[in-house]
Biopython code that builds the backbone (N, CA, C, O; Angstrom):
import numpy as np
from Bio.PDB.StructureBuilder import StructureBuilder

atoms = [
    (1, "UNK", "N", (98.989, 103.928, 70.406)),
    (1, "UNK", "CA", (99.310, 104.881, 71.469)),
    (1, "UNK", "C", (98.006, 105.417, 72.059)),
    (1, "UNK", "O", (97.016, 105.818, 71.447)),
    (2, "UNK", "N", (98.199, 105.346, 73.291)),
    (2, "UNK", "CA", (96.682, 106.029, 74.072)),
    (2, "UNK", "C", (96.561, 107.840, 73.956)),
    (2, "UNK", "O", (97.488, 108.602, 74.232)),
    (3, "UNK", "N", (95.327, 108.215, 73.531)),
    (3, "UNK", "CA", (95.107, 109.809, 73.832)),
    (3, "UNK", "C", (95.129, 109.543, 74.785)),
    (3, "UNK", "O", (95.149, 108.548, 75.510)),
    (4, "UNK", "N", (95.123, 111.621, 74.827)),
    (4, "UNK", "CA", (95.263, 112.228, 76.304)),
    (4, "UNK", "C", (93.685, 112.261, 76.897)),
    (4, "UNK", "O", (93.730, 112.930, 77.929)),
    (5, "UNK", "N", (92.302, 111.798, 76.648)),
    (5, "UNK", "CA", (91.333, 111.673, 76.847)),
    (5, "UNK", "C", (90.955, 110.230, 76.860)),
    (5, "UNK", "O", (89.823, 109.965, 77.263)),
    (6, "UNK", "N", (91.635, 109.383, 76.526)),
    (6, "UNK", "CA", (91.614, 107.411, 77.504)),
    (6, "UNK", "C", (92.432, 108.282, 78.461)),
    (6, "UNK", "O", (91.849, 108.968, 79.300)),
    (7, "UNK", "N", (93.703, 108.276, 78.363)),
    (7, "UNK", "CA", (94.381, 108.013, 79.704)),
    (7, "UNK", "C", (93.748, 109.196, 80.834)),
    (7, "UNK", "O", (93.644, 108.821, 82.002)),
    (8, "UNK", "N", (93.387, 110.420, 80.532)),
    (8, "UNK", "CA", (92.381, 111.018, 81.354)),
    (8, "UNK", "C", (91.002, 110.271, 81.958)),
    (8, "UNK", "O", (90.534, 110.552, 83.061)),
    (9, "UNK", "N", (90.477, 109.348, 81.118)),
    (9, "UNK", "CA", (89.612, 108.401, 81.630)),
    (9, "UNK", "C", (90.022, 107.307, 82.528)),
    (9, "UNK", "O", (89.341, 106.726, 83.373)),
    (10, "UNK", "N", (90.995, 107.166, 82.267)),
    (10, "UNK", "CA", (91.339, 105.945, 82.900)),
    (10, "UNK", "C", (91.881, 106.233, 84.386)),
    (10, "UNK", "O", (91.805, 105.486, 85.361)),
    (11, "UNK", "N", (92.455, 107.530, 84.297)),
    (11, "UNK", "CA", (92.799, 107.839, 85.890)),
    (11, "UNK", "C", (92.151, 108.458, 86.627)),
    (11, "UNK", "O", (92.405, 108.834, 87.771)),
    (12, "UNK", "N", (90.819, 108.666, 85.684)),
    (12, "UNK", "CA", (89.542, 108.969, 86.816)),
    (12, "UNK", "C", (88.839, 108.059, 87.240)),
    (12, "UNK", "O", (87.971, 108.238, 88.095)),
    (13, "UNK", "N", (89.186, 106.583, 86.538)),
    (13, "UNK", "CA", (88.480, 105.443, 86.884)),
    (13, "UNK", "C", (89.500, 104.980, 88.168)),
    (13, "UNK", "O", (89.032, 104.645, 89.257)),
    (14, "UNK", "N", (90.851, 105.007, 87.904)),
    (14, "UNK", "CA", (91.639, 104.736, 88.842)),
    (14, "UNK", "C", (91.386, 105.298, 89.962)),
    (14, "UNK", "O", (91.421, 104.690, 91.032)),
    (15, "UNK", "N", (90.977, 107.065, 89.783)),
    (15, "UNK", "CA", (90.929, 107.651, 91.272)),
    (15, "UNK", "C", (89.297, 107.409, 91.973)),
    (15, "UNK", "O", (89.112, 107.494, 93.187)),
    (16, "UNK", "N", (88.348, 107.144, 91.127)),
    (16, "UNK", "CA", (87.130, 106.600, 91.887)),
    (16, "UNK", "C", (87.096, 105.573, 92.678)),
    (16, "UNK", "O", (86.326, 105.483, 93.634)),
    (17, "UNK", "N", (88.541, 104.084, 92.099)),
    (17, "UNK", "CA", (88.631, 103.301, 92.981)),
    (17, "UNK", "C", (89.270, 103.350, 94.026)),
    (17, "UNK", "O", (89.046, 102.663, 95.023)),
    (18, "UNK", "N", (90.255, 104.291, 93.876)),
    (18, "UNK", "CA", (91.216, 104.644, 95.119)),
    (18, "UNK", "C", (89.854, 104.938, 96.061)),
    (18, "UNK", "O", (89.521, 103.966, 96.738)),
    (19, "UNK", "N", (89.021, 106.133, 96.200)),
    (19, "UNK", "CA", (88.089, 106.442, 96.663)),
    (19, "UNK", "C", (87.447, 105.564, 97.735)),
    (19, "UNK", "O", (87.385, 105.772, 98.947)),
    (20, "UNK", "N", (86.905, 104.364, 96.900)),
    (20, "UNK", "CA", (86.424, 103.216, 97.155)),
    (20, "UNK", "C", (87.089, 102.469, 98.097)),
    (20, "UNK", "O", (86.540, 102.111, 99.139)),
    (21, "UNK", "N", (88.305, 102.187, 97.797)),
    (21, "UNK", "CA", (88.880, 101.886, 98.620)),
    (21, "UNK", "C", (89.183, 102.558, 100.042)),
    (21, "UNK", "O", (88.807, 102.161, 101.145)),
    (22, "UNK", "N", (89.771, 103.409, 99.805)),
    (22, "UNK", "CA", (89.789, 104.251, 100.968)),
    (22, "UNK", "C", (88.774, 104.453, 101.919)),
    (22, "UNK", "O", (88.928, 104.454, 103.140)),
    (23, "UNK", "N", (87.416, 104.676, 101.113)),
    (23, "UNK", "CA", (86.248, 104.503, 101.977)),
    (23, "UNK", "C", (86.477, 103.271, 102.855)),
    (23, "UNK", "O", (86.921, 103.440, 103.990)),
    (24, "UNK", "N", (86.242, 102.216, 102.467)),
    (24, "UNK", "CA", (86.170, 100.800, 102.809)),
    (24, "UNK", "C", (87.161, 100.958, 104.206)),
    (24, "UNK", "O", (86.914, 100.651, 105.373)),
    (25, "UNK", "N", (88.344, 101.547, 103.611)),
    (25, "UNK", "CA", (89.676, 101.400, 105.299)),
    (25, "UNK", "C", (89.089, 102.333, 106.165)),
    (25, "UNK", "O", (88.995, 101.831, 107.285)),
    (26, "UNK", "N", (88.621, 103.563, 106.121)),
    (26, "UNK", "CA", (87.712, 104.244, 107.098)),
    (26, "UNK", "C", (86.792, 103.472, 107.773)),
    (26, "UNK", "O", (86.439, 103.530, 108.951)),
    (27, "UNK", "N", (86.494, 102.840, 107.000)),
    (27, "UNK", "CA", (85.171, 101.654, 108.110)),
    (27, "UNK", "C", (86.024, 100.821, 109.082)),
    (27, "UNK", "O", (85.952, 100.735, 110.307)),
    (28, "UNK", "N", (87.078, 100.066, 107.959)),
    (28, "UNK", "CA", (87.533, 99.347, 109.098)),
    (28, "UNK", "C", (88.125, 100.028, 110.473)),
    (28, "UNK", "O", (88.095, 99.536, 111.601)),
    (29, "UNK", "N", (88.691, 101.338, 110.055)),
    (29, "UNK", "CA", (89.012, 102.180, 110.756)),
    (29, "UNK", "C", (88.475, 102.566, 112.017)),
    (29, "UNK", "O", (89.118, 102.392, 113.053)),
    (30, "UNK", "N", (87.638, 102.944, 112.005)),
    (30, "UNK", "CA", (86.474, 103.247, 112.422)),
    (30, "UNK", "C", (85.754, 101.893, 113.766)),
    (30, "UNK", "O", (85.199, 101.801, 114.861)),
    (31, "UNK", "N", (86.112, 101.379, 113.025)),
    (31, "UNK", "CA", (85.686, 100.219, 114.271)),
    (31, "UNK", "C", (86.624, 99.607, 114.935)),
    (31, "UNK", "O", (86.134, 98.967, 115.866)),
    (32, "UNK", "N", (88.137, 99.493, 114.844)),
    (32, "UNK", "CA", (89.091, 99.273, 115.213)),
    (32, "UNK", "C", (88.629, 99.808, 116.571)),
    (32, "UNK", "O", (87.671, 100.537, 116.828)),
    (33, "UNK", "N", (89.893, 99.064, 117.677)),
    (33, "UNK", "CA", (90.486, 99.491, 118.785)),
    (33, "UNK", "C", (90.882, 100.898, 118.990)),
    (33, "UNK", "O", (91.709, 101.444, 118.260)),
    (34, "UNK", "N", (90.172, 101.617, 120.194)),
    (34, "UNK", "CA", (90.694, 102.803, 120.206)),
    (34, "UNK", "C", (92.122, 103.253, 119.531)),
    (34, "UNK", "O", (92.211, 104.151, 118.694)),
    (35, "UNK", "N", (93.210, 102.491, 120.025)),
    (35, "UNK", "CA", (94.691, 102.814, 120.133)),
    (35, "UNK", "C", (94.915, 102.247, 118.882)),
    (35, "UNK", "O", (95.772, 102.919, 118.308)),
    (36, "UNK", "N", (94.445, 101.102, 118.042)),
    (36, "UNK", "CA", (94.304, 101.206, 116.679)),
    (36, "UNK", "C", (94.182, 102.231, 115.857)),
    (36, "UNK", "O", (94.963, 102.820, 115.110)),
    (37, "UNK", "N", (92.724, 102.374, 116.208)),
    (37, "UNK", "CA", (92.144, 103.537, 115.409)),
    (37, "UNK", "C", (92.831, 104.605, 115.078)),
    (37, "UNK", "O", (93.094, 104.977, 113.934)),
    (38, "UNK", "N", (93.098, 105.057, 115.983)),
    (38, "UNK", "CA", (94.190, 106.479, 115.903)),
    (38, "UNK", "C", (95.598, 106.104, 115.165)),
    (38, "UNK", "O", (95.939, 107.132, 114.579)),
    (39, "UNK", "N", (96.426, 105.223, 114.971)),
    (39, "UNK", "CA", (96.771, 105.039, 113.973)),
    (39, "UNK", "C", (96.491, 104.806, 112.493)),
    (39, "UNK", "O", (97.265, 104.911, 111.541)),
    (40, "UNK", "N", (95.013, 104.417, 112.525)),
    (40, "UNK", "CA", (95.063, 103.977, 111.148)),
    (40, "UNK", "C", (94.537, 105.035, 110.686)),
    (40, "UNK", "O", (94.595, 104.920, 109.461)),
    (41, "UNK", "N", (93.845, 106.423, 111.070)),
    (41, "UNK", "CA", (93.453, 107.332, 110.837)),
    (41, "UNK", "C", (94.590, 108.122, 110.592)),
    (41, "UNK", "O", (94.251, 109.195, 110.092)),
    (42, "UNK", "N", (95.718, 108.023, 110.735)),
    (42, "UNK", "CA", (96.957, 108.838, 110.684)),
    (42, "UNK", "C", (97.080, 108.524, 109.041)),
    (42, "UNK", "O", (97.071, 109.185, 108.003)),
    (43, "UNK", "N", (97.196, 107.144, 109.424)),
    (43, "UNK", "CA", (97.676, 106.221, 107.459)),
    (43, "UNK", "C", (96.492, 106.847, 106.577)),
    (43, "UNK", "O", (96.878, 107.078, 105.431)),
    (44, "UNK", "N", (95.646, 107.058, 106.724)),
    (44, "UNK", "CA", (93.950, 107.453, 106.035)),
    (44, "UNK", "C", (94.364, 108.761, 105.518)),
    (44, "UNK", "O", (94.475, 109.089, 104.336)),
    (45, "UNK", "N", (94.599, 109.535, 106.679)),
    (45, "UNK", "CA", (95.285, 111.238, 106.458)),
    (45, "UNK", "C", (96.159, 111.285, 105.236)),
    (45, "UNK", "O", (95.735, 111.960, 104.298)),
    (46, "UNK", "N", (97.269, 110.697, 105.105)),
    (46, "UNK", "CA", (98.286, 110.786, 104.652)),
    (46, "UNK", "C", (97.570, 110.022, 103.639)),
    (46, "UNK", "O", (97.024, 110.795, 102.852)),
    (47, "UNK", "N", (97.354, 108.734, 103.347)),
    (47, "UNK", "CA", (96.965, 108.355, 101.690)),
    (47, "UNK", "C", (95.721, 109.300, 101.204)),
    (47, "UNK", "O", (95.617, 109.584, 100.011)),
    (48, "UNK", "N", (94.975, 109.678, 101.972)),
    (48, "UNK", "CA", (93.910, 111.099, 101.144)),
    (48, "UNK", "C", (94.847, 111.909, 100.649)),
    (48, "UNK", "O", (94.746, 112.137, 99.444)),
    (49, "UNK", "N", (96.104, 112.623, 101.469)),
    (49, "UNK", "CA", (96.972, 113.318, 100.598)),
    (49, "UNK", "C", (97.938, 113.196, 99.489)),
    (49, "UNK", "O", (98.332, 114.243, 98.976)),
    (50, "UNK", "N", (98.421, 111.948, 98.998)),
    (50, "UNK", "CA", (98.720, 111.262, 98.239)),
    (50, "UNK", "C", (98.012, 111.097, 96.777)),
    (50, "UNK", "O", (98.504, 111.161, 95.651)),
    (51, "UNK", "N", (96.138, 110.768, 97.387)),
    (51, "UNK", "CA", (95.252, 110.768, 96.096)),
    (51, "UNK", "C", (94.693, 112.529, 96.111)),
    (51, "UNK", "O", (93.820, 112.808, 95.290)),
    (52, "UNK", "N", (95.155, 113.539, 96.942)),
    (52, "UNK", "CA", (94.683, 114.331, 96.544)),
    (52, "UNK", "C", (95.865, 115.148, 95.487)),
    (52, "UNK", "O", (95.700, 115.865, 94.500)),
    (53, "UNK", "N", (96.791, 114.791, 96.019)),
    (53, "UNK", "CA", (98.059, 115.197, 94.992)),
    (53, "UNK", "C", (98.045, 114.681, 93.480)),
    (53, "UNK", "O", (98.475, 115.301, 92.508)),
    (54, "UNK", "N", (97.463, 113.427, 93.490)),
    (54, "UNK", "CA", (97.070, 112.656, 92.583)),
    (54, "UNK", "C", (96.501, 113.342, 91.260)),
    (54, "UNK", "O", (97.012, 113.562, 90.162)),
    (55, "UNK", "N", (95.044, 113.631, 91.884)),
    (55, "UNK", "CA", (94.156, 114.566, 91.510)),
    (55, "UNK", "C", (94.549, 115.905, 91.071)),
    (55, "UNK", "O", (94.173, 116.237, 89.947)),
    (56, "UNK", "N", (95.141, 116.614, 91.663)),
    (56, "UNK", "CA", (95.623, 117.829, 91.324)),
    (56, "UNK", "C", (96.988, 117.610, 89.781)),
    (56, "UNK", "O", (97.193, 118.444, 88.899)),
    (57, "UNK", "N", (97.582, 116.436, 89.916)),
    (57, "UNK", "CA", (98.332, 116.315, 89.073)),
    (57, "UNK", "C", (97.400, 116.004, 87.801)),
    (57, "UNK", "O", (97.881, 116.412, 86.743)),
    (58, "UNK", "N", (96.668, 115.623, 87.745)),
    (58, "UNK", "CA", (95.988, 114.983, 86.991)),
    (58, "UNK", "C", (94.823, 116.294, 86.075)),
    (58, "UNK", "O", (94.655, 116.340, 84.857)),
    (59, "UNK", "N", (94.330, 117.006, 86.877)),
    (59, "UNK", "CA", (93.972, 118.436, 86.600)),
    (59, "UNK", "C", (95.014, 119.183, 85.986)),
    (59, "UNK", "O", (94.674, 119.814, 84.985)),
    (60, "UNK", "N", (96.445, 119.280, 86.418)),
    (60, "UNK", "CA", (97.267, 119.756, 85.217)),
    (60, "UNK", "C", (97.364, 119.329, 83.592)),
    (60, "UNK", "O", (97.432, 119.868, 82.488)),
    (61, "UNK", "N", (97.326, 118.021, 84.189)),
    (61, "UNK", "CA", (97.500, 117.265, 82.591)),
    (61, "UNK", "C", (96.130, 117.285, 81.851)),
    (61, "UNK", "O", (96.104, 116.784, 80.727)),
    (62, "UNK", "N", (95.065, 117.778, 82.335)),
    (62, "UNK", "CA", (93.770, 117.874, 81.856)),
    (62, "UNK", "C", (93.727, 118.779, 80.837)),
    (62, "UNK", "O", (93.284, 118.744, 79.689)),
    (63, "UNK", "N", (94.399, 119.765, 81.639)),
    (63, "UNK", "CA", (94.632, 121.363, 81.423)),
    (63, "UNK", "C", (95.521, 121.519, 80.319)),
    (63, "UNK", "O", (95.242, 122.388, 79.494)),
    (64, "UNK", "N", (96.620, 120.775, 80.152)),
    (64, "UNK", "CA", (97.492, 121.072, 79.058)),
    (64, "UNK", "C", (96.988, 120.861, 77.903)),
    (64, "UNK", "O", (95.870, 120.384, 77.708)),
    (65, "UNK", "N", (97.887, 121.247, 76.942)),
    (65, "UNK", "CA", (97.337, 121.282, 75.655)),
    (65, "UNK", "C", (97.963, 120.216, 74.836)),
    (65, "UNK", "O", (99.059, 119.824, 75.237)),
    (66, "UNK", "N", (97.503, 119.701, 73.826)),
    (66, "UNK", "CA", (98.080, 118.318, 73.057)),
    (66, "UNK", "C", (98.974, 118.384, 72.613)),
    (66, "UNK", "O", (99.024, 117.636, 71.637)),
    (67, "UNK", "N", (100.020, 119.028, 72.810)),
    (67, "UNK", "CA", (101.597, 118.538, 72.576)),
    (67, "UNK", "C", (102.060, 118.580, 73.938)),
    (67, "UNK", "O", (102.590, 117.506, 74.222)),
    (68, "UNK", "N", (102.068, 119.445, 74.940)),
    (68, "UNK", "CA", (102.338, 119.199, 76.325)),
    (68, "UNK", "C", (101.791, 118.091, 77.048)),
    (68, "UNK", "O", (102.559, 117.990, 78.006)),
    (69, "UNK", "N", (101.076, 117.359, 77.139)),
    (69, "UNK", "CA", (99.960, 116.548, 78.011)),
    (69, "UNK", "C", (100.871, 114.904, 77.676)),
    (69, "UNK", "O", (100.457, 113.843, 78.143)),
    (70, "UNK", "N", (101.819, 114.981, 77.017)),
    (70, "UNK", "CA", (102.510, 113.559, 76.832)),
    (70, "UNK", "C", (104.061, 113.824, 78.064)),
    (70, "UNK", "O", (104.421, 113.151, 79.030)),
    (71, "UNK", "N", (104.625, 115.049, 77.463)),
    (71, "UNK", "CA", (105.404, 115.649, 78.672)),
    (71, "UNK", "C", (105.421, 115.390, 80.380)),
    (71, "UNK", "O", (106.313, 115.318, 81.226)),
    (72, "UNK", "N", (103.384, 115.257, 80.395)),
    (72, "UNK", "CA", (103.338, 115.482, 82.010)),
    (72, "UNK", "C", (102.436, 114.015, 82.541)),
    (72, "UNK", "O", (101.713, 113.858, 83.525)),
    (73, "UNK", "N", (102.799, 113.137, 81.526)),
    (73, "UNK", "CA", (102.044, 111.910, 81.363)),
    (73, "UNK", "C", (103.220, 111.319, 82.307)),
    (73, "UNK", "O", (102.821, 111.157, 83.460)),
    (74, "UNK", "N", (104.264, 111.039, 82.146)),
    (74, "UNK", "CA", (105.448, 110.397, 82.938)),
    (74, "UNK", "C", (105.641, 110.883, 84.533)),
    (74, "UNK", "O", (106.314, 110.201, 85.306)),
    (75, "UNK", "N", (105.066, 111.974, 84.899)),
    (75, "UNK", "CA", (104.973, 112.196, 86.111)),
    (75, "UNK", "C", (103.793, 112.187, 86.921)),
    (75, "UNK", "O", (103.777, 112.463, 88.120)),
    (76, "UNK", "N", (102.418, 111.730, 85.950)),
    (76, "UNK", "CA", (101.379, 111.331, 86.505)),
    (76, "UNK", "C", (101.602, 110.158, 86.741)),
    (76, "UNK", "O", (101.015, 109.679, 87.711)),
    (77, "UNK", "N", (102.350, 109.446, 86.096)),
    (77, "UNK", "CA", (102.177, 108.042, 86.175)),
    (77, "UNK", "C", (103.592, 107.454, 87.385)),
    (77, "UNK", "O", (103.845, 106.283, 87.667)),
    (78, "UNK", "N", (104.066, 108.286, 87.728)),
    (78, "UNK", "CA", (104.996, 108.188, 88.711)),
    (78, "UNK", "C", (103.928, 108.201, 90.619)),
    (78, "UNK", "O", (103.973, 107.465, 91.605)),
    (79, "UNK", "N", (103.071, 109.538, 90.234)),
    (79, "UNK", "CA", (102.326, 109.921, 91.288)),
    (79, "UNK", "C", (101.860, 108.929, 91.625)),
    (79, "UNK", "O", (101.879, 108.389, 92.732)),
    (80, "UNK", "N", (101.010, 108.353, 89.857)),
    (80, "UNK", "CA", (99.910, 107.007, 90.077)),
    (80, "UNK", "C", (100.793, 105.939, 90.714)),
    (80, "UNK", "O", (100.084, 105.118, 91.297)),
    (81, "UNK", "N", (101.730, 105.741, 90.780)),
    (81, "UNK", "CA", (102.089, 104.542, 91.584)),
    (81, "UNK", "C", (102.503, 104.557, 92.610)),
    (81, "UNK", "O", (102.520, 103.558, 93.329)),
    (82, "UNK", "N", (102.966, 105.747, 92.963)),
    (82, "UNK", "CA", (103.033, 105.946, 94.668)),
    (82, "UNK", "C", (101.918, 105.924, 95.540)),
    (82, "UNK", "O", (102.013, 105.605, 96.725)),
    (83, "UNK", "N", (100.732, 106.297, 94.914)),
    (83, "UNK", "CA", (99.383, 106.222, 95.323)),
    (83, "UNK", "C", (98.867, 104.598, 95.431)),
    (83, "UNK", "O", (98.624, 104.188, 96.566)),
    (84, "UNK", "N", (98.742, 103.934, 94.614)),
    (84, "UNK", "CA", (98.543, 102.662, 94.146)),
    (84, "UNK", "C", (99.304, 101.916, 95.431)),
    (84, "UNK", "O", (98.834, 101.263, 96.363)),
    (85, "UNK", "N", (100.721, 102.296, 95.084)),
    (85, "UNK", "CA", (101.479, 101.179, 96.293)),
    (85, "UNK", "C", (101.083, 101.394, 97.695)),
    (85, "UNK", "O", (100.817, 100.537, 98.537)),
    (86, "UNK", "N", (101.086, 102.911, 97.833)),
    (86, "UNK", "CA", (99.994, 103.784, 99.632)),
    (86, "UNK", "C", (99.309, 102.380, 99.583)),
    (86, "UNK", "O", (99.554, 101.357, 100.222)),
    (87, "UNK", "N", (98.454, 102.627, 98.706)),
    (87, "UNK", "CA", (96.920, 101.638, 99.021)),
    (87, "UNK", "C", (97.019, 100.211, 99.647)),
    (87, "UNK", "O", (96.443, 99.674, 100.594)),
    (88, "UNK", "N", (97.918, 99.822, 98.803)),
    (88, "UNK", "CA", (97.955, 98.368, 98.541)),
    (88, "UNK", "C", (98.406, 98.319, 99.973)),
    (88, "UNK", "O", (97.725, 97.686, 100.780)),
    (89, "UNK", "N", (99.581, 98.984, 100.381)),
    (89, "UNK", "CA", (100.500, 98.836, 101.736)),
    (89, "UNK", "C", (99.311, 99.267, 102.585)),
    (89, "UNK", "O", (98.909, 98.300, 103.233)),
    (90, "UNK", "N", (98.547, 100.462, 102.832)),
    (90, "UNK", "CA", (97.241, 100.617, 103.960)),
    (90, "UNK", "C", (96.553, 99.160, 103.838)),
    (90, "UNK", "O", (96.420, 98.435, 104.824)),
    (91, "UNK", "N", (96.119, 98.789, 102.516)),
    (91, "UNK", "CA", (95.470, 97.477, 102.835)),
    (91, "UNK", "C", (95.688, 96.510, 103.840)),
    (91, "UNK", "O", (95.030, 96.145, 104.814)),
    (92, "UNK", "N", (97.119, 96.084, 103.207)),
    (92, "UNK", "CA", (97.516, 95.428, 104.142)),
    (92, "UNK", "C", (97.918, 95.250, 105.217)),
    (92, "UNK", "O", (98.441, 94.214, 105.628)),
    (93, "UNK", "N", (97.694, 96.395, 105.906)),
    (93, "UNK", "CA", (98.138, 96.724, 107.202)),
    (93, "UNK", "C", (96.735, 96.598, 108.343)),
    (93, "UNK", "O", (96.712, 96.276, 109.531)),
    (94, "UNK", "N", (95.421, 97.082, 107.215)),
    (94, "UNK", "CA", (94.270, 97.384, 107.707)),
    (94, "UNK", "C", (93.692, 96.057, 108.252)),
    (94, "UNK", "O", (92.851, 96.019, 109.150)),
    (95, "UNK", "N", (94.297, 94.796, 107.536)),
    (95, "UNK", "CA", (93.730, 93.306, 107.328)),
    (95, "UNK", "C", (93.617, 92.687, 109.201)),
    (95, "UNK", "O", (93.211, 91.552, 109.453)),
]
sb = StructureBuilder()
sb.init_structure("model")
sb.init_model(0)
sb.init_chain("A")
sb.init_seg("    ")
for serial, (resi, resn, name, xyz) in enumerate(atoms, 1):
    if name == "N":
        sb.init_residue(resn, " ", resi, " ")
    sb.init_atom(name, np.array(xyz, "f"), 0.0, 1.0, " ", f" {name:<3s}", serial, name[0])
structure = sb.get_structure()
């Protein structure tokens, strides 16, 4: 069974790549077609809020204490994949 300090590691490794990523679609962003652009900056908006919700969930479960922090593990990991799928779907849209 994973501690609550891997899986705290691991979704800070997860959210550095989200990061990464996200950076990366801002560029493409960024150079897009005006009338592009302004859409994909909409999608950018909205998945920053997604990984910032992320984050904040993730600061709860930091915060809890070791019998609670398994409790709030099932709804990080719900967040984490709504975030994850954002991405994957901006990706592919960005292509």
């Amino acid at each position: 069974m994973i501690t609550k300090d891997e899986f705290v590691q691991k979704m800070h490794a997860k959210l550095d790549q989200w990061n990464t990523e996200i950076d990366a679609l801002k560029a493409k962003a960024d150079s897009a077609e005006a009338e592009a652009r302004t859409e994909y900056h909409k999608q950018l908006d909205a998945l920053r809020g997604k990984r910032d919700d992320a984050r904040n969930k993730l600061r709860e479960l930091e915060s809890a204490g070791e019998n609670a922090w398994e409790d709030l593990k099932a709804g990080v990991e719900m967040v984490w994949e709504s975030v994850s799928e954002a991405v994957r779907s901006a990706t592919s849209r960005f292509k």
